[in-house]
TITITOR-299587 format. One record per residue (C-alpha): residue in three letters; x, y negated, z negated. Coordinates in steps of 0.001 Angstrom, whole numbers. Layout:
# residues N
tordo,east,north,up
ala,X,Y,Z
...
END
This chain:
# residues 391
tordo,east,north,up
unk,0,0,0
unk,1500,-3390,743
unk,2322,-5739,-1671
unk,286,-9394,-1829
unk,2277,-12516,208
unk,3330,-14285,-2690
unk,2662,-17120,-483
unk,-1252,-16820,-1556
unk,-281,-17793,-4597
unk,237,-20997,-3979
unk,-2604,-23829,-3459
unk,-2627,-26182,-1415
unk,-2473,-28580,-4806
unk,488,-26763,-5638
unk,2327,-27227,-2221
unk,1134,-31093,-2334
unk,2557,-31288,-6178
unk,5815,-30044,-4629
unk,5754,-32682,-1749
unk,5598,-35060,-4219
unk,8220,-34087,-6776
unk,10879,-33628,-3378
unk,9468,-37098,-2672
unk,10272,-38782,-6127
unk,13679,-36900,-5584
unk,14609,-37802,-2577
unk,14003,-41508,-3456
unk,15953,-41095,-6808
unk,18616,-40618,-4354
unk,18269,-43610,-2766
unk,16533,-42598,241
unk,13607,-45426,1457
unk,10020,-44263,827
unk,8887,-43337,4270
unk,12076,-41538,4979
unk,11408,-39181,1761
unk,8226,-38671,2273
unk,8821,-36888,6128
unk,11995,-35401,4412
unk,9829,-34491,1433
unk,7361,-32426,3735
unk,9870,-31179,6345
unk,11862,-29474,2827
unk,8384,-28430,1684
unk,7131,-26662,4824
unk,10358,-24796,5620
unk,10868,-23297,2415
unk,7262,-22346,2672
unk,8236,-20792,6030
unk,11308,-18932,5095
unk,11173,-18508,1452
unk,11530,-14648,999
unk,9761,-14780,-2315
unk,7855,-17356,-4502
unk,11493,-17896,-6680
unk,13106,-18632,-3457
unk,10419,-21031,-2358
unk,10866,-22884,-5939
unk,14357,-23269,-5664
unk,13983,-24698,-2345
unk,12287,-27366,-3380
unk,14768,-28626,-5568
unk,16592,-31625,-4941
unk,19103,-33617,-6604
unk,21946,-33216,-8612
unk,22618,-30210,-10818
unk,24987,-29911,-13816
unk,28651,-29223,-12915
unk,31630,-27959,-14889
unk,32675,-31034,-15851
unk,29442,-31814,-17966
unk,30215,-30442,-21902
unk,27913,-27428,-22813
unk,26119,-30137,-25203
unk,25136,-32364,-22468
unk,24108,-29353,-20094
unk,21741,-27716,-23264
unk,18710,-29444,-23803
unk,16459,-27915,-26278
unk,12641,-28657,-25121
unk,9941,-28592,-27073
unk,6549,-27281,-26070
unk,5482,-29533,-23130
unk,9134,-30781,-22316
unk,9080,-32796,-19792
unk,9178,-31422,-16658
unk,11426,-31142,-13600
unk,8889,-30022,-10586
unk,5166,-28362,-10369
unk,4832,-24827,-11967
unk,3079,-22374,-11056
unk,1039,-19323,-13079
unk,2074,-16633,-13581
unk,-698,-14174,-15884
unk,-1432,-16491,-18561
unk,1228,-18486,-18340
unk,1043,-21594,-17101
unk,3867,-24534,-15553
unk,5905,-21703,-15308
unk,9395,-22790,-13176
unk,12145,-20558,-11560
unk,15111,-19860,-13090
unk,16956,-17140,-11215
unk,16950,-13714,-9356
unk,18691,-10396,-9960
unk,18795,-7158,-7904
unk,14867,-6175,-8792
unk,13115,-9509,-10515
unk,12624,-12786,-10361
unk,13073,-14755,-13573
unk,10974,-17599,-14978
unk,10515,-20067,-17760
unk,6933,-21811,-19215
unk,7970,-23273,-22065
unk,9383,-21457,-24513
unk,9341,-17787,-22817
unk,11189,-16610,-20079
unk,9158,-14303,-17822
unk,11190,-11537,-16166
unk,8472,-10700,-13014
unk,9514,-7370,-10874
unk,9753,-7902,-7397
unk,11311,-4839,-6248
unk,8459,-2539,-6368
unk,9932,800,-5902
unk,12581,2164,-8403
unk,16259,1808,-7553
unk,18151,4370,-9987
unk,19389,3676,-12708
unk,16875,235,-12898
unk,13714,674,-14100
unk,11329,-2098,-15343
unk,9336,120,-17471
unk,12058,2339,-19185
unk,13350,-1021,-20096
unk,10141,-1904,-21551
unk,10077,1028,-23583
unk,13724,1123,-24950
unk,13284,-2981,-25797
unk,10270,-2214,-27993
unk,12316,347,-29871
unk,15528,-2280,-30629
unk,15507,-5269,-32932
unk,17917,-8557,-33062
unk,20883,-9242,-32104
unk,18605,-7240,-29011
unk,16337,-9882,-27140
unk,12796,-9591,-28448
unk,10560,-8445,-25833
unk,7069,-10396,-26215
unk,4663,-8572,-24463
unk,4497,-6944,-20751
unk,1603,-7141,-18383
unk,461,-7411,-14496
unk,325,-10854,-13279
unk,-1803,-11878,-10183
unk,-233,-10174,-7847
unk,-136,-6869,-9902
unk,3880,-6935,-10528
unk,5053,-6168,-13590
unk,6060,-8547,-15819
unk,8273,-9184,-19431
unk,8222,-11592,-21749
unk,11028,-12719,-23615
unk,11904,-15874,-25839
unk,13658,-18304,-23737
unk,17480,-18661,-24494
unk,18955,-21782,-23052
unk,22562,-20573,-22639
unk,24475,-17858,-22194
unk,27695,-16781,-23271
unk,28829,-16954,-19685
unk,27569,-20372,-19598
unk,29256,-21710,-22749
unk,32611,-20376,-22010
unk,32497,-21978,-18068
unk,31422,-24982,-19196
unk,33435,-26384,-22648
unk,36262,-24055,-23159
unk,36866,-26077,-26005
unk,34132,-24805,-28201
unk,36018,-21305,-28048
unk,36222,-21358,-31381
unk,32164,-20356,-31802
unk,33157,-17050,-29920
unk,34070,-15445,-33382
unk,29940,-15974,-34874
unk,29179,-14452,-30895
unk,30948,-11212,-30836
unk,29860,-10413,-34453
unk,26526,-10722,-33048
unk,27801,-8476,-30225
unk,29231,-5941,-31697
unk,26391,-5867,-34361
unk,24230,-5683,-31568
unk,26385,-2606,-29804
unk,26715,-1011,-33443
unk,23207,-496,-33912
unk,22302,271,-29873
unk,24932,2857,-30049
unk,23842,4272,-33815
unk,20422,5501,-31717
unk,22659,7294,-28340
unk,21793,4219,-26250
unk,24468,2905,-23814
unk,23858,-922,-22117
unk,25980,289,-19116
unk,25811,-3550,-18405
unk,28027,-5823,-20611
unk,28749,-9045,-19668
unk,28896,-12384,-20519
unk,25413,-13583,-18569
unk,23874,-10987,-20629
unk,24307,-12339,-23681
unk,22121,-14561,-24361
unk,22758,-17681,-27209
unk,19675,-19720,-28845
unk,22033,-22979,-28955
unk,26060,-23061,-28684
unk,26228,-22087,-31883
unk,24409,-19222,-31646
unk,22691,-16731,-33044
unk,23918,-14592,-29448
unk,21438,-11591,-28305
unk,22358,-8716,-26088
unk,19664,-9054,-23176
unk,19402,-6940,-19612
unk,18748,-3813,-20193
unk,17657,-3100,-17114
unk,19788,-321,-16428
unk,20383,936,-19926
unk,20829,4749,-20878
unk,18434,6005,-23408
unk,18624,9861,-24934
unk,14938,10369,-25163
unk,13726,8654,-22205
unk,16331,9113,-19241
unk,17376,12697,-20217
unk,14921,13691,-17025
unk,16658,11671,-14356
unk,20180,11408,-15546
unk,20990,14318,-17985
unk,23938,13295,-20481
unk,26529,15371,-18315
unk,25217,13883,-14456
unk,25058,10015,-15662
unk,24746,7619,-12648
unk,27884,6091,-11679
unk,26883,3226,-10049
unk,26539,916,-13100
unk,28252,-2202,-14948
unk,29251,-5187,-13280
unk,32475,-5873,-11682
unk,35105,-6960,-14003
unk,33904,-5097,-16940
unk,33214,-1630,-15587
unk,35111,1068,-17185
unk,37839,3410,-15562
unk,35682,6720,-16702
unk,33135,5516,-14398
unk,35282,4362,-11607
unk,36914,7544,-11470
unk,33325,9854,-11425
unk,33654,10595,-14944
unk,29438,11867,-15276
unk,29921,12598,-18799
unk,30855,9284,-19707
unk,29539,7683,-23254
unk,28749,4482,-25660
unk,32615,3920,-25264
unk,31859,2505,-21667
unk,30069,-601,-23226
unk,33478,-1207,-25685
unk,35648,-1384,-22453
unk,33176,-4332,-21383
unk,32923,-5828,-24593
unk,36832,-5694,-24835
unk,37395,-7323,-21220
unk,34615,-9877,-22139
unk,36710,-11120,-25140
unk,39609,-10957,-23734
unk,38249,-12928,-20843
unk,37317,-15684,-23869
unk,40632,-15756,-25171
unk,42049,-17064,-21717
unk,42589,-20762,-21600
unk,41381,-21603,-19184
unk,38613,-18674,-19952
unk,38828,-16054,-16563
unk,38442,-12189,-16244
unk,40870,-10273,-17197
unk,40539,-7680,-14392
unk,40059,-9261,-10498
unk,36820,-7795,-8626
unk,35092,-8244,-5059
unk,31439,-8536,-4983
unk,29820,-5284,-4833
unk,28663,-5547,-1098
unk,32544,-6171,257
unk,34176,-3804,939
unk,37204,-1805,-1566
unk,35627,-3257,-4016
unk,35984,-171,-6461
unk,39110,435,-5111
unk,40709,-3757,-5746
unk,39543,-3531,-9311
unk,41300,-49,-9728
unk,44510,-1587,-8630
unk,44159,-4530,-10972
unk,43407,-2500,-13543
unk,46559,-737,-13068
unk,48604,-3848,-11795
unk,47156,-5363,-15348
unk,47933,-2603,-18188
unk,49786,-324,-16396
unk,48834,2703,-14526
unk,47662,6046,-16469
unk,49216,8887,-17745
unk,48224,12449,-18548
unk,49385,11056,-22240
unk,47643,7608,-22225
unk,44758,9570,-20597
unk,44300,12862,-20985
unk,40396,13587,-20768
unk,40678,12365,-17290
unk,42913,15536,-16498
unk,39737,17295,-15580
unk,37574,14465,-13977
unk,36568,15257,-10311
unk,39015,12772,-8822
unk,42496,12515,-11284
unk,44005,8944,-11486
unk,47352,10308,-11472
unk,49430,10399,-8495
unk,47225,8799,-6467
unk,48288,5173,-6064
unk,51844,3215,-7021
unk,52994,3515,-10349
unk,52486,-38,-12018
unk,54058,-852,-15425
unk,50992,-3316,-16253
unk,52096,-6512,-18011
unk,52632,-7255,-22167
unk,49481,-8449,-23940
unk,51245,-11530,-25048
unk,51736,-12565,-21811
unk,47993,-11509,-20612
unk,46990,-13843,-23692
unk,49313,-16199,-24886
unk,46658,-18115,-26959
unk,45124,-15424,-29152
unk,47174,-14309,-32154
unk,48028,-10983,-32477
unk,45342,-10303,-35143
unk,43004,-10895,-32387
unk,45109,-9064,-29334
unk,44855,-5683,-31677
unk,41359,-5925,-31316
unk,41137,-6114,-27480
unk,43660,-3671,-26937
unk,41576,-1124,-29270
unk,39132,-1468,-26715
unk,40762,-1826,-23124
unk,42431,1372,-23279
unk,42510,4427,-20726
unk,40876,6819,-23569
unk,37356,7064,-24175
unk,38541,9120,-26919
unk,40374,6723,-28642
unk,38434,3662,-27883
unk,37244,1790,-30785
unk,33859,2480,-31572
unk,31244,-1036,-32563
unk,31601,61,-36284
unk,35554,136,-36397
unk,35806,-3501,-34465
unk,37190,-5329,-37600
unk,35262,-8202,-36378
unk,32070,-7147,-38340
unk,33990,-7606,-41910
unk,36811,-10306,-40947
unk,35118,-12855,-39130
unk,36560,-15832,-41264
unk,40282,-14603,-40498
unk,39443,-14192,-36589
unk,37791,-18301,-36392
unk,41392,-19199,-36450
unk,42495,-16386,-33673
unk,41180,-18592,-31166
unk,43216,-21888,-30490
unk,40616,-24941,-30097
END
């Protein structure tokens, strides 16, 4: 059955509201009044033409300009109170009205009314390992420093749709636009590795750290571990990905772990530390920048350039510094130029070594070995680590 044109959600009012705003815009800019207004409707009606999706149509009708690096995380947060004022028309989605486009992912749309973010599903058929309604199901089972879901429902068009508070930063936000305020990160990651402590406590692996998905209520925090998307569950993916035939096609470029790139099906919880431990040490960076360099999924060698940085970066394995990965399907050993990696100190000249200990607990060959959420001394030493981070 074929889905609803998203464009029938949209009244003519709304499309008129829209002229307008790209109108006001456009002569913010400095652009004379009957000038904007046949800009204003040319914008209007070819987003309306091409728009792929109702998001896409949204963003195209933005105009103006948009915070850059150079404006501090202070300026760039906003906090808004119910009925803040707003930017350009909303539209409705279920019950929720003014509601304005945030952003897109590989299977939703995301949007904000207020003080909820509304995740809507666009893709309509399941693409392994996402699934909007495991998700559903695994949130209503977790508690903070996980995002609160709100409620779930079918909006007009019958997608799917969660509601979440709305978080107006993210960690990957914060850290790209004031490295300055690094020294915050120390409240964050005890927040994250709370949050990973009690995911992993039940058997459930994120299989999607990174620093967008962390999620911060103000730049102070408290931080929340959001998009679970694509999370592992015991109870309710056992049936399409037993514990010993896990998908591998999961995490995000610079923060997915070597078990996985090398077919390792069995892998565990220990996946997420890897992440965690090349977020941090991504934070510790001045200016802050991933530790490991990675393509964009769709180029290709992609897999292949962030093996060899791995291996360029902390050396290439060894059946000693790796020995569970003697019997994966495809054996890192042998295969590529031997690299002797560089010294931590050098990788992070501006974290002390109190701190460096912690990362290199966790970005390590050996699952095995890996430090588990509970031994990160983060969770008990947090006053001694605010001064690991130079401000």
């Amino acid at each position: 059955m074929s889905q609803p044109d998203w464009r029938a959600s949209l009244t003519l009012s709304n499309r008129y509201d829209n002229i307008q705003a790209l109108k006001d815009a456009l002569g913010q800019l400095g652009i004379p009044a009957v000038n904007a207004q046949k800009d204003a409707f040319s914008i209007e009606n070819e987003a309306y033409k091409t728009s792929s999706s109702l998001g896409h149509y949204e963003a195209a009708c933005r105009v103006g300009p948009q915070p850059d690096a150079s404006t501090s995380i202070e300026q760039a947060w906003e906090p808004r109170e119910a009925g803040g004022a707003p930017t350009s028309p909303g539209i409705t989605i279920g019950s929720y009205q003014n509601c304005r486009y945030i952003g897109d992912g590989a299977t939703a749309e995301v949007y904000r009314s207020e003080k909820v973010a509304l995740k809507v599903i666009v893709q309509t058929r399941n693409v392994e390992p996402h699934d909007p309604f495991r998700e559903a199901k695994i949130l209503k089972l977790l508690k903070k420093p996980c995002i609160p879901l709100l409620e779930t429902f079918r909006d007009q068009e019958q997608r799917f749709v969660l509601a979440f508070p709305y978080m107006p930063l993210s960690l990957e936000s914060l850290i790209s636009r004031d490295p300055t305020s690094r020294s915050r990160l120390t409240r964050h990651f005890k927040d994250i590795f709370t949050g990973l402590e009690y995911l992993h406590g039940q058997g459930i692996i994120h299989r999607d750290v990174k620093p967008s998905a962390v999620l911060l209520e103000s730049p102070d925090g408290p931080a929340y571990l959001s998009d679970f998307g694509t999370a592992w569950h015991p109870e309710l993916s056992i049936y399409t990905e037993p514990a010993d035939r896990k998908i591998l096609d999961i995490g995000t470029g610079p923060y997915r772990s070597p078990e996985a790139l090398f077919g390792n099906t069995s892998y565990d919880t220990a996946i997420d530390m890897w992440a965690a431990g090349a977020m941090l040490a991504e934070c510790c960076r001045i200016p802050p920048n991933p530790l490991f360099d990675s393509r964009s999924a769709c180029e290709d060698g992609n897999q292949l350039g962030l093996i060899l940085s791995i291996f360029k970066t902390i050396g290439s394995p060894t059946r000693e510094s790796w020995p569970e990965a003697v019997g994966f399907k495809t054996p890192p050993f042998e295969m590529y130029q031997t690299f002797e990696g560089q010294r931590w100190e050098d990788l992070l000249p501006d974290a002390n070594g109190e701190f460096r200990d912690i990362i290199t607990s966790l970005v390590k060959y050996s699952s095995n070995t890996r430090a588990s959420a509970s031994q990160v001394p983060t969770l008990h030493r947090l006053k001694s680590l605010e001064n690991a981070i130079t401000d």
